[in-house]
C-alpha positions in Angstrom: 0.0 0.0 0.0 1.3 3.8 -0.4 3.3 4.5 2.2 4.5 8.3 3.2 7.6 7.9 6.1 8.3 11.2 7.8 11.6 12.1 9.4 13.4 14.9 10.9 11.3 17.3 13.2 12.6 17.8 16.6 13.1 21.1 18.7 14.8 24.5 17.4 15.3 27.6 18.9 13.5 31.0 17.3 15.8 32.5 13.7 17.3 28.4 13.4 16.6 25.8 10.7 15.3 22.5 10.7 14.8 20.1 7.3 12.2 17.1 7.1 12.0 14.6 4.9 9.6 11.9 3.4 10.0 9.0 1.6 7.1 8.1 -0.6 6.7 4.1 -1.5 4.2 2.3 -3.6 2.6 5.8 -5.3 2.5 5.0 -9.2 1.1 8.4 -10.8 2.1 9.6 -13.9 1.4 12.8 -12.3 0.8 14.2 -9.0 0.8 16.8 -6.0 2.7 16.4 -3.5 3.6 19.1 -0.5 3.9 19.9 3.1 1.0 20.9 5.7 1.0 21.5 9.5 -1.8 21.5 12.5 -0.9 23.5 15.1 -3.1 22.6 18.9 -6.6 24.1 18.3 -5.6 25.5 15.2 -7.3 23.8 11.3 -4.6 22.2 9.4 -2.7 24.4 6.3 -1.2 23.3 3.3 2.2 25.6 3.6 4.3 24.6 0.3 3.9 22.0 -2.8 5.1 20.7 -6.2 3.3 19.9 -9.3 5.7 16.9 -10.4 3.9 17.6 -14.0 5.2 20.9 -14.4 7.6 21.2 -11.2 6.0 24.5 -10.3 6.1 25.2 -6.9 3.8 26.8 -4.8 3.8 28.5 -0.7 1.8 30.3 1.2 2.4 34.0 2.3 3.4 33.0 5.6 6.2 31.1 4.8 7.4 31.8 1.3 11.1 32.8 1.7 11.9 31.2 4.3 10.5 27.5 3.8 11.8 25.3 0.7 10.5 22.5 -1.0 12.1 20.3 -2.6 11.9 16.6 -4.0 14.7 14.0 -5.3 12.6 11.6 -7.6 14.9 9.2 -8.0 14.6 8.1 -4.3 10.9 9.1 -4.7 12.2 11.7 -1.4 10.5 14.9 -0.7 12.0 17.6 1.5 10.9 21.0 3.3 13.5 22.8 4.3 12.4 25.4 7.0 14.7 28.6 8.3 14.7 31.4 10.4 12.0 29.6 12.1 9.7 31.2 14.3 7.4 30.0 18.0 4.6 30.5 15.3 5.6 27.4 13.3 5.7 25.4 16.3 2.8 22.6 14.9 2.5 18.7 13.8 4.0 18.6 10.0 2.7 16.4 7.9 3.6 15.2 4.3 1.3 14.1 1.5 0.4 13.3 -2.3 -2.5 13.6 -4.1 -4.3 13.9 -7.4 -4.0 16.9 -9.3 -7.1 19.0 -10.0 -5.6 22.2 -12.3 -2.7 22.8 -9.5 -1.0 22.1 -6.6 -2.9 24.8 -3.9 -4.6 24.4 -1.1 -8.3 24.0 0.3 -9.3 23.7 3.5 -6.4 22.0 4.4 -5.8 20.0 1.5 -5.3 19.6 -1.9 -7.9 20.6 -4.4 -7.5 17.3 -6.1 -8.7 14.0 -4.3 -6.9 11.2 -3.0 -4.7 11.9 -0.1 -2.3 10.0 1.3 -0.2 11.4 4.4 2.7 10.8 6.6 1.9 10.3 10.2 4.1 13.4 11.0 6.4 14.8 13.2 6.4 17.2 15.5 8.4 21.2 15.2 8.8 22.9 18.1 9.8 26.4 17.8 11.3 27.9 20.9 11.3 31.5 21.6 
């Protein structure tokens, strides 16, 4: 079955930088999204940064455009964010996933406007000030 395994995560003081990773098994698209969302406690989860693999195009919210970079090695079927000058405000649960894509790569309500998630079971940031 698909498979999404998370790594990296951990604590990191306020202005530092932190990368995650996630290896994605047994996903056979031709085509797909895949990207990098977060739930902070009480908070809805947020899509934060993706890539179109049929185009490559990238995509990141406001909030962490320039300072968060994805990034994906298809060969080993990895996918990376790459998070700096972090800040208490990223402190959440980060989770990775794929899905289908429906026109692009952005967000809705917490997901991907095309169907057919899969996630990682993610990893905790926590951002201390």
């Amino acid at each position: 079955q698909v498979q999404l395994l998370q790594s990296g995560g951990g604590s990191v003081q306020a202005g530092g930088s932190l990368t995650l990773s996630c290896k994605i098994s047994n996903y056979y698209a031709d085509y797909y999204c895949m990207g990098w969302f977060r739930q902070a406690p009480g908070r809805q989860r947020e899509g934060l940064a993706s890539i179109n693999t049929e185009n490559e195009r990238t995509y990141y919210i406001p909030p962490v455009k320039g300072r968060f970079t994805i990034s994906r090695d298809s060969a080993k079927n990895m996918m990376y964010l790459q998070m700096s000058d972090v800040k208490p405000e990223d402190t959440a649960m980060y989770y990775c996933a794929v899905s289908r894509i429906f026109f692009d790569c952005t967000f809705v309500d917490g997901e991907f406007r095309g169907g057919g998630h899969y996630w990682g079971l993610g990893t905790q940031v926590t951002v201390s000030s």
